[in-house]
C-alpha positions in Angstrom: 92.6 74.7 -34.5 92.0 72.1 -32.3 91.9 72.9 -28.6 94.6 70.0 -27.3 96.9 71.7 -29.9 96.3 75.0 -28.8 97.6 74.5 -25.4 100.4 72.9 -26.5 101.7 75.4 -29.1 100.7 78.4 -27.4 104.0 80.2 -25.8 104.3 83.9 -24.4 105.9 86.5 -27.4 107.3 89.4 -26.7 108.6 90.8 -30.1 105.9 91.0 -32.6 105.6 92.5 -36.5 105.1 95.5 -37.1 101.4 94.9 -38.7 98.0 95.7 -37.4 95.6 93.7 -35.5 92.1 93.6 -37.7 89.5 94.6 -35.3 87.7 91.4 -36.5 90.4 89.4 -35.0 90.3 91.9 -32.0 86.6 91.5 -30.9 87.2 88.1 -31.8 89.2 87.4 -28.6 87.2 89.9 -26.8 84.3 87.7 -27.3 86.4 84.7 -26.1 87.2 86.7 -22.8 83.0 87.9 -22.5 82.3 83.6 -22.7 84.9 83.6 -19.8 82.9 81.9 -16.4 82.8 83.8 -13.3 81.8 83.3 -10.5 78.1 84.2 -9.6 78.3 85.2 -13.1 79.0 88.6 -12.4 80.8 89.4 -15.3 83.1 92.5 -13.1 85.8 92.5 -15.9 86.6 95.8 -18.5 88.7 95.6 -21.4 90.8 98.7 -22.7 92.0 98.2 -25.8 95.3 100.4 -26.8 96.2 100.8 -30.1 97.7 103.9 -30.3 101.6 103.4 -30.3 102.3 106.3 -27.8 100.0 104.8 -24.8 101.7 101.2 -25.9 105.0 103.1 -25.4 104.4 104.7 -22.1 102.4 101.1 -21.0 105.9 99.7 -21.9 107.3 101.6 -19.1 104.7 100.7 -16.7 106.6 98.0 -15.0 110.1 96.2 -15.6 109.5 93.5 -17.8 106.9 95.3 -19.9 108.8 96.5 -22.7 107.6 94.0 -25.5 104.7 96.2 -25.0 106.4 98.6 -27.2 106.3 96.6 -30.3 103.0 95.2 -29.8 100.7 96.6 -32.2 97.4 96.3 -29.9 97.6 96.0 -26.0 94.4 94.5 -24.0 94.5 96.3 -20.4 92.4 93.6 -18.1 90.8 95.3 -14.8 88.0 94.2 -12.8 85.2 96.2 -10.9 85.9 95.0 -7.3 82.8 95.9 -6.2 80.9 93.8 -8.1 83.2 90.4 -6.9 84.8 89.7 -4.4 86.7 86.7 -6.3 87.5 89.9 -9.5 91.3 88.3 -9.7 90.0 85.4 -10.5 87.5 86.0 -13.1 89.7 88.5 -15.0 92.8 86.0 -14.6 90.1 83.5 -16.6 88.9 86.1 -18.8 92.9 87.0 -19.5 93.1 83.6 -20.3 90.9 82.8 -22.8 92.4 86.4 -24.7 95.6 84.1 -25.2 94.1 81.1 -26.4 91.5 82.6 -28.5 94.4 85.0 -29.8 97.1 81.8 -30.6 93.8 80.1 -32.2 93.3 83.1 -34.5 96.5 83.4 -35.4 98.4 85.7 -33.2 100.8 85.9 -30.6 100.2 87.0 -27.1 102.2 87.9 -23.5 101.2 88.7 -20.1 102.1 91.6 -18.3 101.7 91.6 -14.8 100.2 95.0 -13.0 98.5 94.1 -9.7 101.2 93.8 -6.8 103.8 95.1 -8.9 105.8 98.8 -9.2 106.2 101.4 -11.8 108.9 103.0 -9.1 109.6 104.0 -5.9 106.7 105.8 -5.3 104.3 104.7 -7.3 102.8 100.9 -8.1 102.8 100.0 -12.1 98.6 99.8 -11.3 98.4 103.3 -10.3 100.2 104.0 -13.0 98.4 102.1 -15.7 95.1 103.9 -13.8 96.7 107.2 -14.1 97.7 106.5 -17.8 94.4 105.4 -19.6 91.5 107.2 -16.6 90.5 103.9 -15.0 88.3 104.7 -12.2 89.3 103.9 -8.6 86.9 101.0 -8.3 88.4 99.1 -10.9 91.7 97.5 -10.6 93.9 97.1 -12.8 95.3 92.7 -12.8 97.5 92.9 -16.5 98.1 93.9 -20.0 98.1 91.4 -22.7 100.2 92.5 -25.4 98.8 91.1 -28.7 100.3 90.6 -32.7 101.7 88.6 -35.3 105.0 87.0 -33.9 108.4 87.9 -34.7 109.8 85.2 -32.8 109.2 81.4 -32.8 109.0 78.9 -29.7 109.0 75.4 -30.2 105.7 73.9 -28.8 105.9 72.8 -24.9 106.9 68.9 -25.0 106.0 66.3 -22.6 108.1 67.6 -19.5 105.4 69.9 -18.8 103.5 67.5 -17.2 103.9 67.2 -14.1 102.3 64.0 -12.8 103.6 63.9 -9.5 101.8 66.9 -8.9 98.6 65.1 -8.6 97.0 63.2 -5.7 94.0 60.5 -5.9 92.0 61.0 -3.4 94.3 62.5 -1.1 97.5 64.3 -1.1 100.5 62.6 -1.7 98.6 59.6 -3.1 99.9 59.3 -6.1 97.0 59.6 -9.4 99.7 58.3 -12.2 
């Protein structure tokens, strides 16, 4: 698929089929994710893949908001070693990234759950949780859950509102580029 396309049809899914991920497609995407830059090329990203439909379940319940987790038939977990970077959101937020376009370009659908800076309750934050859940060591956090599968919805592809020229300075702000 070509890559201008990709943008445009990818969308966020939240209800999926009830059909397996091959775990060709899945290390597919993983290996989109591993081509992810970083910075210093420090690489401090791990990848938990959940496919067993009780730990999807309970990661449904890890946040509000989650619950298309539940119907998912493979969930990608995204944490970072943050002692190895001190810039870990942002090379697992690019790592997440390339998951969901690799994912559309395979032929999937794809969401993203929020965990870092979010709660699981009153007393306890959805990445403590998630830690708790799948045994994530203390040095790693935990930035989102990708839930991944064949679509059981359909979203139109995003159409030329999206962009957002005025958004854009030449040379300096507020000088307008288009």
């Amino acid at each position: 698929m070509e890559f201008f396309e990709v943008l445009k049809k990818r969308r966020s899914i939240r209800r999926f089929q009830d059909k397996p991920v091959p775990r060709e497609l899945i290390e597919k995407f993983l290996e989109a994710a591993f081509l992810s830059p970083s910075s210093y090329n420090k690489r401090p990203w791990h990848f938990v893949v959940v496919d067993d439909k009780e730990k999807l379940e309970a990661l449904s319940r890890a946040k509000l908001g989650a619950s298309g987790l539940k119907t998912a038939p493979v969930a990608i977990v995204v944490a970072a070693d943050k002692s190895r970077s001190d810039v870990w959101i942002e090379d697992a937020s690019i790592a997440a990234e390339h998951i969901h376009l690799a994912s559309y370009a395979l032929g999937l659908a794809s969401f993203w759950v929020q965990i870092r800076n979010r709660t699981h309750n009153e007393t306890k934050t959805a990445e403590e949780y998630v830690r708790e859940l799948l045994g994530i060591p203390e040095n790693y956090r935990v930035l989102c859950i990708i839930g991944v599968g064949y679509p059981a919805e359909n979203k139109p592809p995003h159409g030329d509102e999206v962009f957002e020229w005025e958004k854009v300075s030449h040379n300096e702000f507020g000088k307008r580029f288009k």
